[in-house]
MDAnalysis code that builds the backbone (N, CA, C; Angstrom):
import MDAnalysis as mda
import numpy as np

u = mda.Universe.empty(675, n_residues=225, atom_resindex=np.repeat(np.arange(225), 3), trajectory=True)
u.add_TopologyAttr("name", ["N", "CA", "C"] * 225)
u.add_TopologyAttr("resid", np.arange(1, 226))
u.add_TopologyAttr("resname", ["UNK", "UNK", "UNK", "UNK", "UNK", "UNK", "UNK", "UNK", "UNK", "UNK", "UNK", "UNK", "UNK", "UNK", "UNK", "UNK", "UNK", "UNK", "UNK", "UNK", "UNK", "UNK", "UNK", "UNK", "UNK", "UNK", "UNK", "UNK", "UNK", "UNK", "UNK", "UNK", "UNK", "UNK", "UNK", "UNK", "UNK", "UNK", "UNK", "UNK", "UNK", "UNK", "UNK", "UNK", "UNK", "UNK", "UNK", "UNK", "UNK", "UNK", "UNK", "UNK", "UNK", "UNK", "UNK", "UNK", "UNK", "UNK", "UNK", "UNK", "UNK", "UNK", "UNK", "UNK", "UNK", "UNK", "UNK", "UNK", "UNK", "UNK", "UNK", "UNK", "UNK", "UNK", "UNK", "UNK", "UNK", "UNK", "UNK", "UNK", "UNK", "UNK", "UNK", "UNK", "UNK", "UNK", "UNK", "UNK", "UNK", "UNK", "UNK", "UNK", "UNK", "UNK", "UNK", "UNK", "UNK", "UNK", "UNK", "UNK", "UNK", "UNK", "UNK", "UNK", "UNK", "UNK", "UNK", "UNK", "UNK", "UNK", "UNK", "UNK", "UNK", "UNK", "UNK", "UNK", "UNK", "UNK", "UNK", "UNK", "UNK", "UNK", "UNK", "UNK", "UNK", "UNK", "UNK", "UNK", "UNK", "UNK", "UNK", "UNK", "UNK", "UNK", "UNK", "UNK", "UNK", "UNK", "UNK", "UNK", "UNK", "UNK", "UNK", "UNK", "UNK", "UNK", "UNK", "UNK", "UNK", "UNK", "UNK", "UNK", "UNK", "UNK", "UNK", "UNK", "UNK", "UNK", "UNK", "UNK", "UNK", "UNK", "UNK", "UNK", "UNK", "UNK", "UNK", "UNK", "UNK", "UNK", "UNK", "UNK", "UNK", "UNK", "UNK", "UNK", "UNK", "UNK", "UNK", "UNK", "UNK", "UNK", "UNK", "UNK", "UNK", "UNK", "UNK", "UNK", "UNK", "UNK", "UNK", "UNK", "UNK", "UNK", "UNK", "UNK", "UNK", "UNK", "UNK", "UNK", "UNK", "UNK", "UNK", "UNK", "UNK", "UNK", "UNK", "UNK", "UNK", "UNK", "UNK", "UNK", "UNK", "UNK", "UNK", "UNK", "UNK", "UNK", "UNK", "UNK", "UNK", "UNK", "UNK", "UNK", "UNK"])
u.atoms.positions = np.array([
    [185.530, 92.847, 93.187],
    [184.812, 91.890, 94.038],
    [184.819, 90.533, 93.353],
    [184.875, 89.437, 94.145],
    [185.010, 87.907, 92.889],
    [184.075, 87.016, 94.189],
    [183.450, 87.334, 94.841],
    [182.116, 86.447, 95.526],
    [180.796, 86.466, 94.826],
    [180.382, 85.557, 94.865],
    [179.028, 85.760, 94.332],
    [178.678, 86.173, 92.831],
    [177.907, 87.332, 92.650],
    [177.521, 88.376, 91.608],
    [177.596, 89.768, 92.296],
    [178.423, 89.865, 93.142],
    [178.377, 91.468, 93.814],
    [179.344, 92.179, 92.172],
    [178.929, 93.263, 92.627],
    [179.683, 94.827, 91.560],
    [179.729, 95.827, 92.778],
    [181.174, 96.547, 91.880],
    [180.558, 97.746, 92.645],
    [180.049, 98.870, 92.750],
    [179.202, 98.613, 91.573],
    [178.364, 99.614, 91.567],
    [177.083, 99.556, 90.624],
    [176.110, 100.142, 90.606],
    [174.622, 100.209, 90.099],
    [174.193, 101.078, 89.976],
    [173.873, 101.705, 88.945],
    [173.751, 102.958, 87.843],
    [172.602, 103.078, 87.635],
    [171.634, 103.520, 88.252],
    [170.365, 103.709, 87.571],
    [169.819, 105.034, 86.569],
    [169.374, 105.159, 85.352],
    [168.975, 105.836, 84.509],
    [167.723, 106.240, 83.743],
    [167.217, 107.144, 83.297],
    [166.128, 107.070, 82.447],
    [165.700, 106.702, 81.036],
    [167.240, 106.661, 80.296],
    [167.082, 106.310, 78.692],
    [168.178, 106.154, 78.430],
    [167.774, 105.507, 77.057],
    [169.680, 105.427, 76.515],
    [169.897, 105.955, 76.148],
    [169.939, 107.004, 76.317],
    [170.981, 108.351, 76.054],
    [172.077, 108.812, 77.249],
    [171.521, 108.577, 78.468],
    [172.251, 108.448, 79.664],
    [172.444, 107.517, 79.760],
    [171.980, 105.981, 79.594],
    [172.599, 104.685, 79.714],
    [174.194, 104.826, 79.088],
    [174.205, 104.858, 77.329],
    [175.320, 105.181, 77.031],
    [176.602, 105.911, 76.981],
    [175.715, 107.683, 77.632],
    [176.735, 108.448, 78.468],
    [177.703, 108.042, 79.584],
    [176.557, 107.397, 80.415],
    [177.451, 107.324, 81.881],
    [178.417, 105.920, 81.319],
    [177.871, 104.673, 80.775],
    [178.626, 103.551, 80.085],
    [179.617, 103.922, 79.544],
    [180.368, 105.065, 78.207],
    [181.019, 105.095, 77.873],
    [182.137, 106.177, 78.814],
    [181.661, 106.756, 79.229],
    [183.091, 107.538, 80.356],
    [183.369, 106.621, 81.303],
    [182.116, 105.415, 81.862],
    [183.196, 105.033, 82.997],
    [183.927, 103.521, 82.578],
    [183.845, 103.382, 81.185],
    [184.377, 102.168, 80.532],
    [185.328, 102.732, 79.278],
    [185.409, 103.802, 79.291],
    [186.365, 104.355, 78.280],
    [187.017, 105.777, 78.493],
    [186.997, 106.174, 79.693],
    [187.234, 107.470, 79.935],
    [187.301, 107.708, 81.621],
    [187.833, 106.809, 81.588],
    [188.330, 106.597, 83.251],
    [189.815, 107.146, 83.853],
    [190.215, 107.463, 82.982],
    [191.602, 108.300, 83.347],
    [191.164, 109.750, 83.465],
    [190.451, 109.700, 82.585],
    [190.028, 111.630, 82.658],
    [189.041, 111.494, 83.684],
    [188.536, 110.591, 84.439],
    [187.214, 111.090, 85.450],
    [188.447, 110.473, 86.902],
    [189.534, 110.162, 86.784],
    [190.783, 110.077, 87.727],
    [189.532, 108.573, 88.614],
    [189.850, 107.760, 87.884],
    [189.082, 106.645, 89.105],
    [189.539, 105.065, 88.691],
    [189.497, 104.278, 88.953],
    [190.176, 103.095, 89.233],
    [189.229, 102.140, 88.219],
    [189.562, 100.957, 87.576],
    [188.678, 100.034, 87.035],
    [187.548, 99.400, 88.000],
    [186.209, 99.885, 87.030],
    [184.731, 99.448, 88.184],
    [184.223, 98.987, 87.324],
    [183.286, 97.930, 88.584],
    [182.481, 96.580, 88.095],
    [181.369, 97.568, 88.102],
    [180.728, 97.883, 86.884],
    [179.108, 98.631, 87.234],
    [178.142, 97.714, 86.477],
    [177.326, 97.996, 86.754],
    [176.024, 97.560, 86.039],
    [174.950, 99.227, 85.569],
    [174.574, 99.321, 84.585],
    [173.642, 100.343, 84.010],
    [172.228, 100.221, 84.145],
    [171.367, 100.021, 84.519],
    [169.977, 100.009, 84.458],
    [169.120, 101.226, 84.198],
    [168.069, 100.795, 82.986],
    [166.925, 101.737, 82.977],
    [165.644, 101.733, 83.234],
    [165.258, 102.462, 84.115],
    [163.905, 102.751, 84.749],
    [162.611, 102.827, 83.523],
    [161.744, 101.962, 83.450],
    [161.014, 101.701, 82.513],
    [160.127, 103.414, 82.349],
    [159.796, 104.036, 83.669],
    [159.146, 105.460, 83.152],
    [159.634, 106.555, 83.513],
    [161.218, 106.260, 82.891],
    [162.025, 107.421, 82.227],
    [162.340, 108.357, 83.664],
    [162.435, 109.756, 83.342],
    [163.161, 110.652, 84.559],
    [162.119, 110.566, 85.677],
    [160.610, 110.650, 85.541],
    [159.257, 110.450, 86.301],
    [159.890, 109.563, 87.417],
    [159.677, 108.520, 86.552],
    [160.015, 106.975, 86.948],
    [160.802, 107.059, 88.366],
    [162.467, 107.392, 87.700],
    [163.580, 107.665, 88.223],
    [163.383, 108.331, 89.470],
    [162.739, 109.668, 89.890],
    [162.651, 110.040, 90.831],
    [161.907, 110.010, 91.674],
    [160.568, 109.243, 91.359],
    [159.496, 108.989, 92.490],
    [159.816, 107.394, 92.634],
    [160.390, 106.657, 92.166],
    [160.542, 105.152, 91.909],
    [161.764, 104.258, 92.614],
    [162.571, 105.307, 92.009],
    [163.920, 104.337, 91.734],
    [164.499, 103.807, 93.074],
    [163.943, 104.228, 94.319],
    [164.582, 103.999, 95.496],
    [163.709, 102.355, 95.711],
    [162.686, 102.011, 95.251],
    [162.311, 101.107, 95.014],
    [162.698, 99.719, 93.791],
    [163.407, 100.501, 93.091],
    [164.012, 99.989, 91.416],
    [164.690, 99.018, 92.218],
    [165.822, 100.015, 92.728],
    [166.980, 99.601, 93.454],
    [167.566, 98.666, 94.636],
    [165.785, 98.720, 95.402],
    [165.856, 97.892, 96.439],
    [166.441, 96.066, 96.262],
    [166.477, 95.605, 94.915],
    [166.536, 94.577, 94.678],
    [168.735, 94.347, 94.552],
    [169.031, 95.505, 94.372],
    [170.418, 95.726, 94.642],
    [170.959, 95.898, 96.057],
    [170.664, 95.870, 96.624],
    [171.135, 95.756, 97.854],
    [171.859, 94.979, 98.576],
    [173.026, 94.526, 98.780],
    [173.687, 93.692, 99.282],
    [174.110, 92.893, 97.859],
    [173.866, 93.349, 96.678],
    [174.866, 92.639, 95.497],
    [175.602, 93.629, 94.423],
    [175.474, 95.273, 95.143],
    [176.222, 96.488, 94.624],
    [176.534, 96.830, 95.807],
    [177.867, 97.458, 95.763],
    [178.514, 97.815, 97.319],
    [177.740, 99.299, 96.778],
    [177.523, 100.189, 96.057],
    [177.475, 101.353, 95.693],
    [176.021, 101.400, 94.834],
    [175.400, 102.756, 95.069],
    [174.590, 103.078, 93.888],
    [174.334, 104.448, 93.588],
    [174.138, 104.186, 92.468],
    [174.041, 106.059, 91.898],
    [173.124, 106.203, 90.693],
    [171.917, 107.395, 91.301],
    [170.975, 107.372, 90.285],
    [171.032, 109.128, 89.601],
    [170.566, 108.704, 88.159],
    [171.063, 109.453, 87.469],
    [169.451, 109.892, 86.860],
    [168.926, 111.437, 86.608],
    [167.844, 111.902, 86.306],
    [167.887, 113.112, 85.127],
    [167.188, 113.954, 84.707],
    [166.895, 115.027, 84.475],
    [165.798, 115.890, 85.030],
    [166.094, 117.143, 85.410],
    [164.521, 117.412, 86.062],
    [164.132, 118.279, 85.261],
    [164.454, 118.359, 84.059],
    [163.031, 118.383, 83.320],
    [162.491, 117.410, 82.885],
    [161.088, 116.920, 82.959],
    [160.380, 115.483, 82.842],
    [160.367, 114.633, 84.513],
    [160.671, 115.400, 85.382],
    [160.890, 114.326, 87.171],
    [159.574, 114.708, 87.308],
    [158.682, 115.525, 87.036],
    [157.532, 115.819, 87.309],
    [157.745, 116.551, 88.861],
    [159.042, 117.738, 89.629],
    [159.202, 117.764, 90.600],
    [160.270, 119.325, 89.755],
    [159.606, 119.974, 88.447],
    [160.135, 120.659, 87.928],
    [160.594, 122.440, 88.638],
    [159.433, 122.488, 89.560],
    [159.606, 123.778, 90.518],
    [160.594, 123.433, 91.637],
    [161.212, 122.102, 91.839],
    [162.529, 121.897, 93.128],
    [163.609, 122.681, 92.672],
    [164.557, 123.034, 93.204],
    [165.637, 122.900, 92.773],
    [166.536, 120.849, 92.450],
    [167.766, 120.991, 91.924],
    [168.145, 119.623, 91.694],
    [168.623, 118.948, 93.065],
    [169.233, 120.220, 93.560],
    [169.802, 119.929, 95.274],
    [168.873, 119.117, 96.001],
    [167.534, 119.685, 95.924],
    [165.930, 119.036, 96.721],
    [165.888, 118.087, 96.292],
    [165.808, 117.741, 94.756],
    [165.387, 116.474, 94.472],
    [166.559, 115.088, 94.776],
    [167.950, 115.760, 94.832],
    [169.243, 114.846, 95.010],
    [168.819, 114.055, 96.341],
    [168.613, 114.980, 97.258],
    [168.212, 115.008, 98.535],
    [167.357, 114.146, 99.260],
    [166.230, 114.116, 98.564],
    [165.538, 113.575, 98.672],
    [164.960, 112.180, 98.533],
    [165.859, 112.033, 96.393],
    [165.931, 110.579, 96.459],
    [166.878, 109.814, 97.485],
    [168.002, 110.273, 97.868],
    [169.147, 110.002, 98.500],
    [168.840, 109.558, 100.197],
    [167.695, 110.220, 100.544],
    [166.978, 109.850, 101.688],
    [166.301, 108.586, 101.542],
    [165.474, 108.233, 100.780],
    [164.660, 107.132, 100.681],
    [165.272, 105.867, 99.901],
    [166.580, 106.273, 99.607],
    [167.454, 105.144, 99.657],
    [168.417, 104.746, 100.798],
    [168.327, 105.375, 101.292],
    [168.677, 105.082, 102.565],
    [167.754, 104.344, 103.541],
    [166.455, 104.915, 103.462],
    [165.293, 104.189, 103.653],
    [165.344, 102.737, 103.310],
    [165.533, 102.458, 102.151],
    [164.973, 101.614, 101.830],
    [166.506, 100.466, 101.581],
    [167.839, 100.524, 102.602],
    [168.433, 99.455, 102.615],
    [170.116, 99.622, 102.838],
    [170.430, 101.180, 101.693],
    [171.700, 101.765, 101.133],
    [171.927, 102.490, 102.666],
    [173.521, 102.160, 102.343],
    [174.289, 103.029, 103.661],
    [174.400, 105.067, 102.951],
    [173.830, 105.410, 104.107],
    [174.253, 106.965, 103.413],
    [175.580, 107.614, 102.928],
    [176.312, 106.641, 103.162],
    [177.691, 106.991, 102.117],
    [177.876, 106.012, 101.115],
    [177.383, 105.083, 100.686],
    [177.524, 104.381, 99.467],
    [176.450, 105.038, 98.402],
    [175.468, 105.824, 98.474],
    [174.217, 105.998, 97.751],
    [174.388, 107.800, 97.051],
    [174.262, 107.851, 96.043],
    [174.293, 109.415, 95.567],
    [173.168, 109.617, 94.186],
    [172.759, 111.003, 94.267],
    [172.058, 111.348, 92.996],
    [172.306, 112.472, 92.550],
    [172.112, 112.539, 91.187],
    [172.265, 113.386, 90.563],
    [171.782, 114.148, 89.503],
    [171.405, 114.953, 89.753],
    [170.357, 115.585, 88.671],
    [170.850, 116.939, 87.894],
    [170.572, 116.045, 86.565],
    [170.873, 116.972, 85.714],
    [169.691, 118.608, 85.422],
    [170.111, 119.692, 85.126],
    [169.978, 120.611, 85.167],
    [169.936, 121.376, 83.926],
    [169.006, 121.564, 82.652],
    [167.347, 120.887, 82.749],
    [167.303, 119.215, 82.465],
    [168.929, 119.232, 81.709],
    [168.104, 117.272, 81.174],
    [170.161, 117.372, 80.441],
    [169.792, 115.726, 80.070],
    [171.232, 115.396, 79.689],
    [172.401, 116.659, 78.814],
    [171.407, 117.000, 77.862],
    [172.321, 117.677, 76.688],
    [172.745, 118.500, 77.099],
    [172.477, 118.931, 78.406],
    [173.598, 120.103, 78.995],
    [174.703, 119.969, 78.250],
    [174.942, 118.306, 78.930],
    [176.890, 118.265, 78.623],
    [177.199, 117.965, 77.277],
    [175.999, 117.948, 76.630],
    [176.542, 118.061, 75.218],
    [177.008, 119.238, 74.734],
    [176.943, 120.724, 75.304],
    [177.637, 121.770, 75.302],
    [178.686, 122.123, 75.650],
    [179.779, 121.587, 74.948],
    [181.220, 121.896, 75.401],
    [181.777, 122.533, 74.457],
    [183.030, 123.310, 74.386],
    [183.249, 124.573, 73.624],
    [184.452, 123.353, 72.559],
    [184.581, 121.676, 72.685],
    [185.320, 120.963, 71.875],
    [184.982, 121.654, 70.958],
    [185.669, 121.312, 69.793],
    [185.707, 121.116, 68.020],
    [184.616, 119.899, 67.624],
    [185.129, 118.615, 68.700],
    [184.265, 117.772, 68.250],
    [182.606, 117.270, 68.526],
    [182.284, 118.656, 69.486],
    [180.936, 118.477, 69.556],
    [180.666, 118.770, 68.165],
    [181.208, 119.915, 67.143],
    [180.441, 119.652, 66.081],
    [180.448, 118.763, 64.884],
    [181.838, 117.945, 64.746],
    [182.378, 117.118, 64.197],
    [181.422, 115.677, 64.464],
    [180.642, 116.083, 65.683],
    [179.800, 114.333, 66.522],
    [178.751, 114.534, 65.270],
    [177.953, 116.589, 65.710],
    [176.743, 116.656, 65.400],
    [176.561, 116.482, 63.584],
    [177.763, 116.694, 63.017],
    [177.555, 116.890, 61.361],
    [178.089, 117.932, 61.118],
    [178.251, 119.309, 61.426],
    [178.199, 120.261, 60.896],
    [179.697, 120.911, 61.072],
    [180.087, 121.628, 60.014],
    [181.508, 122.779, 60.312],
    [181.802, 123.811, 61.923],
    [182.548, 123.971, 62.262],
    [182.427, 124.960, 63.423],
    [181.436, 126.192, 63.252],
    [181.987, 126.549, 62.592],
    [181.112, 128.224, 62.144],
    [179.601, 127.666, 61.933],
    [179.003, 126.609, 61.038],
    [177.811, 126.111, 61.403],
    [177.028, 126.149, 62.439],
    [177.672, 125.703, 63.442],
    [177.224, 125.440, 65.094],
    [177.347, 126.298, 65.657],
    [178.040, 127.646, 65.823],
    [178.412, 128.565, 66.441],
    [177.302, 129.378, 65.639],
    [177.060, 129.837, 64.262],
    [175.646, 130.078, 63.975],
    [174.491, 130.117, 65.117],
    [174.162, 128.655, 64.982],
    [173.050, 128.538, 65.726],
    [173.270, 128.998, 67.172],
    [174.334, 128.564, 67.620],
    [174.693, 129.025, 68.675],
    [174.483, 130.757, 69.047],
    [174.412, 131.123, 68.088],
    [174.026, 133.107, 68.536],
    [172.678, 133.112, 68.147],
    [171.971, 132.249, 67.468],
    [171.115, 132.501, 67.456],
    [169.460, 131.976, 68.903],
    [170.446, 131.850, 70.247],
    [169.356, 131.145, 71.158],
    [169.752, 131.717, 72.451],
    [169.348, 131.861, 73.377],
    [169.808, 132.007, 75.229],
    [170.585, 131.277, 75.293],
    [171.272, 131.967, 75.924],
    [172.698, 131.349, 76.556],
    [172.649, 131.680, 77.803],
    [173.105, 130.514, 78.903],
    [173.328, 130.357, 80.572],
    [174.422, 131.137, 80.697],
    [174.865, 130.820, 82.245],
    [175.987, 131.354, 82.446],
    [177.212, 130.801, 82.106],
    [177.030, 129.394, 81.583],
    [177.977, 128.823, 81.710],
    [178.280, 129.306, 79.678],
    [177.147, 129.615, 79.508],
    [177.741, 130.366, 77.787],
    [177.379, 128.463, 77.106],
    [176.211, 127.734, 77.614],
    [175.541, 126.823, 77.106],
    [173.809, 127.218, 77.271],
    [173.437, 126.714, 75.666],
    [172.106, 126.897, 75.303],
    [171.311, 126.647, 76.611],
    [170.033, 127.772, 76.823],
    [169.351, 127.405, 78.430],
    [168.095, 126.063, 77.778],
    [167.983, 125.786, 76.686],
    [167.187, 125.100, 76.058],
    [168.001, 123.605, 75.574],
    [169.201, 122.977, 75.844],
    [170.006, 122.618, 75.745],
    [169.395, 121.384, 74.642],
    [168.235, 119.776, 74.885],
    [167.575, 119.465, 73.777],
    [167.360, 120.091, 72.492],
    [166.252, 121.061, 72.665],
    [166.080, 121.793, 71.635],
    [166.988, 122.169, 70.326],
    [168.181, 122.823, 71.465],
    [169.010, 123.501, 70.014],
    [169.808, 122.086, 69.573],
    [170.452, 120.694, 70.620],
    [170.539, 119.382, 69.506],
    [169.476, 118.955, 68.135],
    [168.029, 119.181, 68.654],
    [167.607, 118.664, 67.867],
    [167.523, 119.691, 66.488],
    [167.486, 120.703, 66.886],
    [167.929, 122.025, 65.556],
    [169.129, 121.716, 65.103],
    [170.195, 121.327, 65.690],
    [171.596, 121.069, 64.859],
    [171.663, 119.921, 63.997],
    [170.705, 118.563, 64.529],
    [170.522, 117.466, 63.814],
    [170.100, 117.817, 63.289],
    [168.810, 118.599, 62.732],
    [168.040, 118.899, 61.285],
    [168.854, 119.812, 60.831],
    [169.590, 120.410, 61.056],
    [170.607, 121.237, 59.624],
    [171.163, 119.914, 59.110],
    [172.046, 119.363, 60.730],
    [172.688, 118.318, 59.809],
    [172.362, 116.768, 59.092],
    [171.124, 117.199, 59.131],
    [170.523, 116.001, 58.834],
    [171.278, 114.438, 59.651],
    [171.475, 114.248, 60.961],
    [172.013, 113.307, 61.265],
    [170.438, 113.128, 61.980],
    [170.219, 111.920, 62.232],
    [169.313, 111.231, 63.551],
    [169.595, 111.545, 64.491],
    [168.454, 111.806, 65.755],
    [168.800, 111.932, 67.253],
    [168.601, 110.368, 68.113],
    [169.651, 110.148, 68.126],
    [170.352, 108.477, 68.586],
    [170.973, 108.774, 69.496],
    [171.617, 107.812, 70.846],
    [171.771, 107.486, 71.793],
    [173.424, 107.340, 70.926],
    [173.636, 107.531, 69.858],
    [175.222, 106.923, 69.600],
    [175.740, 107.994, 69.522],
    [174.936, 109.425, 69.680],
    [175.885, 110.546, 69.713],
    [176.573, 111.126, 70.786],
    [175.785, 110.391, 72.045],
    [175.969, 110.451, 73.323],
    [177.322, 110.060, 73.557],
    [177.139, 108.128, 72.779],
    [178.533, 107.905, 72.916],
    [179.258, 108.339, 72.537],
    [179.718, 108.892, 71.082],
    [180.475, 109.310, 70.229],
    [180.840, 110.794, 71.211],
    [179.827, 111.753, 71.628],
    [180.752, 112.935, 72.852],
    [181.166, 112.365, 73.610],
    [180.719, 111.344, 74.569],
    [181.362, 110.878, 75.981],
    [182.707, 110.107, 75.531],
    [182.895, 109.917, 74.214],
    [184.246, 109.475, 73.809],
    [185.213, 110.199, 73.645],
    [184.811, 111.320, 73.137],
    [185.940, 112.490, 72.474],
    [185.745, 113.652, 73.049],
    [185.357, 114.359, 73.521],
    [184.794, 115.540, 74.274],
    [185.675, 115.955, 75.783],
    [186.827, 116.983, 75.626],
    [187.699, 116.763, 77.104],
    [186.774, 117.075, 77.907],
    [186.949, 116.789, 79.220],
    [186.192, 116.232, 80.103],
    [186.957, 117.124, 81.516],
    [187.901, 118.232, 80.852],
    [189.086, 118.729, 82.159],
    [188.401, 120.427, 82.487],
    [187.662, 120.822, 81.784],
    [187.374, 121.926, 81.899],
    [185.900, 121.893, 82.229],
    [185.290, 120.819, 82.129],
    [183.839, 121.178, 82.287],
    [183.481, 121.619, 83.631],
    [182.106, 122.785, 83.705],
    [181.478, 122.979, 85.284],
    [180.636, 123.005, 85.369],
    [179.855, 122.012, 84.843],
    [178.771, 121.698, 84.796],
    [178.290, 121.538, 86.112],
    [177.483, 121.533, 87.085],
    [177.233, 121.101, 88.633],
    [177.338, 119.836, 88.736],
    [175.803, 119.067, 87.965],
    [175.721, 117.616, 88.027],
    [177.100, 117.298, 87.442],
    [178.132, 117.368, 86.431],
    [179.436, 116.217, 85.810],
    [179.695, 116.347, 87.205],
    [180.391, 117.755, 87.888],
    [180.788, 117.928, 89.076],
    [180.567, 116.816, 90.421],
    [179.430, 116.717, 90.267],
    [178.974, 115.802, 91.397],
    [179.142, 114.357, 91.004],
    [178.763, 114.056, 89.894],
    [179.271, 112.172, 88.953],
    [180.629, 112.376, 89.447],
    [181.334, 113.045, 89.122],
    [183.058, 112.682, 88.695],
    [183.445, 112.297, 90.276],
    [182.612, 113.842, 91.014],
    [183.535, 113.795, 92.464],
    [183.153, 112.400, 93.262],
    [181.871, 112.488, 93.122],
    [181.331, 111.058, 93.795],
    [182.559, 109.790, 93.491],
    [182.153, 109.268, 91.842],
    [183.188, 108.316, 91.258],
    [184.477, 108.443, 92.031],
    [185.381, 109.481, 92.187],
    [186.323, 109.909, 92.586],
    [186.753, 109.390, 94.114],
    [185.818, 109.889, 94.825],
    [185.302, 109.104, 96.209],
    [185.161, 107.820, 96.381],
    [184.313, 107.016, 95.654],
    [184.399, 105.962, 95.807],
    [185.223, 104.690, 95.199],
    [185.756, 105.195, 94.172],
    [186.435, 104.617, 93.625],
    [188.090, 104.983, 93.235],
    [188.893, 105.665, 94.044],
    [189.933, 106.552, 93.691],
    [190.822, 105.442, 92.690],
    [191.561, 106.508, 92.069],
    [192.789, 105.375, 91.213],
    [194.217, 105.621, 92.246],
    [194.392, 105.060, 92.937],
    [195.440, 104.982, 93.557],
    [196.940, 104.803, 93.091],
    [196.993, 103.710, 92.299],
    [197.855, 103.573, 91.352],
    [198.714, 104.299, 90.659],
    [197.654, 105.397, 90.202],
    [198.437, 106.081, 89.332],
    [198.933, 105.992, 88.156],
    [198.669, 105.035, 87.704],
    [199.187, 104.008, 86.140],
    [198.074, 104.317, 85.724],
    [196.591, 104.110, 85.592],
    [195.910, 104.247, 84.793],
    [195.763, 102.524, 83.980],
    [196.918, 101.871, 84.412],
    [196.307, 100.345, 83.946],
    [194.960, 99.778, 84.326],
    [194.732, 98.391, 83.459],
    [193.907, 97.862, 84.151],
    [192.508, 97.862, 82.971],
    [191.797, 96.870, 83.217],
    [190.253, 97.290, 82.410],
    [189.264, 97.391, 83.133],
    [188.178, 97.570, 82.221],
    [187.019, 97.688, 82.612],
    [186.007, 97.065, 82.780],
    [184.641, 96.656, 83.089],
    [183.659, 95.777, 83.171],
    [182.479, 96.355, 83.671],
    [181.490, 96.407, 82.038],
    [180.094, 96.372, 82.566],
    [179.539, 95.448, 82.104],
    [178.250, 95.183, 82.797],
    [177.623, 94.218, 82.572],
    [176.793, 93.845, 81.082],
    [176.560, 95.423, 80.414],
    [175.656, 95.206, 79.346],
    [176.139, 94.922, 78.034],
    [175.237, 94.829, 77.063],
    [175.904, 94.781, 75.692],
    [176.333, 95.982, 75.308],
    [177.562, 96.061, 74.535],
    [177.666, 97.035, 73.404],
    [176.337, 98.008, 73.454],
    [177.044, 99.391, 73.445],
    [176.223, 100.576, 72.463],
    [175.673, 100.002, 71.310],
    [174.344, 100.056, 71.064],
    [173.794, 100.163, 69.842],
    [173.690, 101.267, 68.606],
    [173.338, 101.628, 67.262],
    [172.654, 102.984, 67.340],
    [171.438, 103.443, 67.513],
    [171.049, 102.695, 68.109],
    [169.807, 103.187, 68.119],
    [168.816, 104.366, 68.673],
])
């Protein structure tokens, strides 16, 4: 888009931990999510996943007519809407953005299933190479907790923050980036990636086929913080 300050697109989030997730795949990992160079903008909802899902259709209202697209991004554990399923709550925000301006095909949500670190469970090498620790380290802990169906921790936070205290690393928003950098991205089935990628996919196809081209968001640099 080159009128105005339009983008095309507006990202709403609860923390930077998902700020920098969704930032670094769709500014560095855009061939593997098969989608074309996008103008996004990232925003975070000052009270977090809560915030996000009773709020954000209001956040957002101020985007309207200067994002062709928007897509809000949650966890429902912490939406305070923890007995829905994610489908209900997708649903729902997705209604009252519509309400409140968005065409029902430019607008999507997505809720993660219990909270981000799902997708920090991928069977890479370099999830443990991000977290500190040797393979056999992580795979340790790994027998030692519930496992989903997908054969990822059902406690998915938790056992990060147990892997950071073996490995003595900090729990920072740069580890987010550091997986959403290196972490293949071709096998995952996660529901919610499922629904980010396909959406992206939809609205933004790479036609081309080259994979040229850059990227553009609006914010600063990843921090570590």
């Amino acid at each position: 888009m080159t009128h105005g300050d339009t983008i095309d697109l507006v990202i709403l989030v609860a923390d930077a931990d998902a700020e920098w997730t969704v930032r670094t795949l769709i500014e560095k990992r855009r061939h593997a999510l098969g989608i074309r160079p996008v103008r996004a903008k990232v925003v975070r909802h000052p009270h977090r996943d809560a915030g996000v899902r009773s709020h954000g259709h209001e956040f957002l209202r101020q985007y309207v007519g200067k994002a062709d697209y928007a897509l809000v991004m949650l966890d429902r554990e912490g939406s305070g809407h923890e007995h829905r399923s994610p489908g209900e709550i997708e649903s729902d925000i997705e209604a009252r953005l519509v309400q409140n301006g968005w065409t029902p095909e430019h607008v999507a949500a997505v809720v993660l299933d219990p909270e981000l670190e799902a997708w920090v469970w991928s069977p890479s090498p370099h999830v443990a190479e991000v977290i500190g620790l040797e393979s056999d380290e992580l795979q340790a802990i790994l027998e030692q907790v519930s496992l989903n169906a997908l054969n990822k921790p059902e406690r998915p936070k938790e056992v990060l923050e147990k892997a950071l205290r073996q490995s003595r690393r900090p729990f920072s928003a740069r580890i987010f980036q550091e997986l959403a950098e290196s972490v293949s991205l071709r096998h995952c089935q996660d529901r919610a990636f499922g629904k980010f990628r396909s959406t992206l996919q939809r609205w933004f196809p790479d036609v081309s086929g080259s994979g040229g081209g850059s990227q553009w968001l609006s914010n600063k640099p990843p921090c570590a913080c």
